[in-house]
C-alpha positions in Angstrom: -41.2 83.8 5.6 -41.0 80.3 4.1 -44.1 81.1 1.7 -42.4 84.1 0.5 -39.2 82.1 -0.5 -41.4 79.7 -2.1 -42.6 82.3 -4.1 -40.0 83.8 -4.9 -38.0 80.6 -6.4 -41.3 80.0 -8.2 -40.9 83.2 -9.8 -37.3 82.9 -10.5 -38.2 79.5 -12.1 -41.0 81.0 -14.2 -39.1 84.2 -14.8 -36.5 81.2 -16.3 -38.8 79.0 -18.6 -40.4 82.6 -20.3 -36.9 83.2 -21.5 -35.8 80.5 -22.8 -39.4 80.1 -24.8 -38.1 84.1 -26.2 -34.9 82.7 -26.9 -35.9 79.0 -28.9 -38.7 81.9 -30.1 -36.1 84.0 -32.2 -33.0 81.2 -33.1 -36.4 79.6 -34.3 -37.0 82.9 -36.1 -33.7 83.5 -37.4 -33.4 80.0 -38.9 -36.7 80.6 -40.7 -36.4 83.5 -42.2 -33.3 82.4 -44.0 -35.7 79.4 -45.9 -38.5 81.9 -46.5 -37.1 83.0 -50.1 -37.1 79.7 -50.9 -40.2 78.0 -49.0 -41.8 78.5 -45.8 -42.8 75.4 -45.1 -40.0 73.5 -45.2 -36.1 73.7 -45.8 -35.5 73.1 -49.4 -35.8 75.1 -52.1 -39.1 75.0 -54.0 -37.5 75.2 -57.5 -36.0 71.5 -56.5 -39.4 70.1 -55.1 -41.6 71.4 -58.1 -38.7 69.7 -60.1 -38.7 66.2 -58.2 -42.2 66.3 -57.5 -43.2 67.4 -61.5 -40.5 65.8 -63.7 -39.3 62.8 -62.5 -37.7 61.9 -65.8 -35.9 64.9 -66.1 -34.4 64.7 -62.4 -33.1 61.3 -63.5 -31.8 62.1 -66.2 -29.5 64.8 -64.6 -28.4 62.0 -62.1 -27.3 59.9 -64.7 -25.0 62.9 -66.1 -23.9 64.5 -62.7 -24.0 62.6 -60.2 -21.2 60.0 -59.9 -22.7 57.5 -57.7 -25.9 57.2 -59.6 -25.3 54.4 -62.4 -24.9 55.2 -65.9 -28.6 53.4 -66.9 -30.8 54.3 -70.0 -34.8 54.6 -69.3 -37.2 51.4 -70.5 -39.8 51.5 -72.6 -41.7 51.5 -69.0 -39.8 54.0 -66.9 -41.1 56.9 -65.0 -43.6 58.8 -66.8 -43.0 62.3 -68.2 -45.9 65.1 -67.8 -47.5 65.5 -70.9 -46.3 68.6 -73.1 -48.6 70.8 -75.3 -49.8 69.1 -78.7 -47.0 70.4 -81.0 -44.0 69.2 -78.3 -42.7 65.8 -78.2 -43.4 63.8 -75.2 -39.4 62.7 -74.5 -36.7 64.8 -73.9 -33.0 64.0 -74.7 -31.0 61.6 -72.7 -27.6 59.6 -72.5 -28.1 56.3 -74.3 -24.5 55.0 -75.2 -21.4 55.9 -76.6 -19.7 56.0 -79.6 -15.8 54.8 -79.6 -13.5 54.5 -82.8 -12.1 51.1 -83.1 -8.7 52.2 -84.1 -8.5 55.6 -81.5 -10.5 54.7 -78.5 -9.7 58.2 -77.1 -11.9 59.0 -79.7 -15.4 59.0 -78.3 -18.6 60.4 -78.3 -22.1 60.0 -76.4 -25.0 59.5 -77.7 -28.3 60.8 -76.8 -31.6 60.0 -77.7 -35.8 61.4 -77.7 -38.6 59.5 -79.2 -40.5 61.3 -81.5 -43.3 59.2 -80.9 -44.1 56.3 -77.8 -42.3 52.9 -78.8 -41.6 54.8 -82.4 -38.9 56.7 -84.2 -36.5 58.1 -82.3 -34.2 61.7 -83.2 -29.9 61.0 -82.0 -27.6 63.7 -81.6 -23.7 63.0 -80.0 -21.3 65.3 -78.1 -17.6 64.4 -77.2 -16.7 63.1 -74.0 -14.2 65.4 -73.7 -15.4 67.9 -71.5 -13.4 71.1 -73.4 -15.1 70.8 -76.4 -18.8 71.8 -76.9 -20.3 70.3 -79.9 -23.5 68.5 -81.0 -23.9 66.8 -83.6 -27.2 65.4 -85.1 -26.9 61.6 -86.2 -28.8 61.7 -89.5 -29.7 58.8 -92.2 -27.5 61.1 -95.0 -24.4 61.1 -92.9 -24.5 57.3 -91.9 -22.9 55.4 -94.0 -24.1 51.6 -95.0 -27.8 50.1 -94.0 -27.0 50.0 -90.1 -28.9 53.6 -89.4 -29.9 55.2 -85.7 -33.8 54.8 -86.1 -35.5 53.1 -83.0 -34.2 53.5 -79.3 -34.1 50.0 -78.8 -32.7 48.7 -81.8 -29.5 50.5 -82.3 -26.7 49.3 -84.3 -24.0 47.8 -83.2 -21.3 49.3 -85.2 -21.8 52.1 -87.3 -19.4 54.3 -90.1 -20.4 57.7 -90.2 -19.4 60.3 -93.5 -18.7 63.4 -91.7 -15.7 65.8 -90.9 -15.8 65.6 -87.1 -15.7 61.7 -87.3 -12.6 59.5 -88.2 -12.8 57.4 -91.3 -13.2 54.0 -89.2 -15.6 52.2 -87.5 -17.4 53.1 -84.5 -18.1 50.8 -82.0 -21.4 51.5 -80.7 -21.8 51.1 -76.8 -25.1 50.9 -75.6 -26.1 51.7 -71.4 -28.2 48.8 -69.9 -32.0 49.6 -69.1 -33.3 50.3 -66.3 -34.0 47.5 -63.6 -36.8 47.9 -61.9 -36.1 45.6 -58.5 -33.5 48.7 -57.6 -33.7 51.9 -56.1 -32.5 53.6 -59.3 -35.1 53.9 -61.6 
């Protein structure tokens, strides 16, 4: 009699541990399938590791406009690669580099981005307002910059800089430049 109510709490106790493993088996199944769109293996989506794991630069670079506990830092000549592009693409894609801010209005204000044509070479400028409700670009050109201070190189920008078109005021701009990147922190 004592056997048989040996045996019988060791099947109650197996009985026990089999459905628990069902149970873990489909909560482990239900949490799964809801990643599987995005990944099997793991729980983020893939469009976010292809895009850390393939374009670091670009993934910075959205930090630096989006995120606002990431500082506001410009690439170095020696930042994070970018994957080469076909032959007829440039090799740099547009980023913040500074602002622009009218000495007389500093509401005022514009930033600047920047892409080298070429590694350590010319480089092509554009600006937007900082004001979020209006969506403009425009292109900073040699025709429309007035005087011999001109947006050429990435790393020699001018200082201050009067500009002969009808979006801008008829003052000087102060031009703000972000610092480079430091390579003893985190953010690169």
């Amino acid at each position: 009699m004592a056997s048989k109510l040996i045996w019988s709490n060791f099947l109650v106790v197996i009985l026990f541990v089999f459905f628990i493993a069902i149970l873990c088996g489909v909560v482990m199944l239900f949490l799964f399938s809801k990643t599987k769109k995005d990944c099997p293996i793991c729980v983020c989506p893939v469009n976010k590791v292809v895009e850390a794991v393939v374009l670091p630069g670009k993934t910075r670079d959205n930090a630096v406009l989006n995120d606002p506990l990431y500082p506001p830092l410009n690439r170095s000549a020696n930042d994070v690669p970018i994957p080469p592009l076909p032959r007829n693409r440039n090799t740099d894609s547009y980023r913040l580099v500074g602002y622009l801010i009218d000495q007389s209005d500093k509401n005022d204000s514009w930033k600047i981005f920047a892409m080298e044509k070429y590694k350590g070479g010319r480089s092509q400028f554009y600006v937007t307002p900082t004001n979020k409700d209006i969506d403009m670009k425009v292109f900073l050109t040699n025709d429309i910059i007035i005087g011999r201070d001109k947006f050429i190189d990435l790393y020699s920008m001018p200082d201050k800089v009067s500009i002969q078109h009808p979006m801008f005021a008829k003052g000087t701009y102060d031009v703000v430049q972000l610092p480079m990147s430091d390579f003893s922190t985190n953010y690169i």
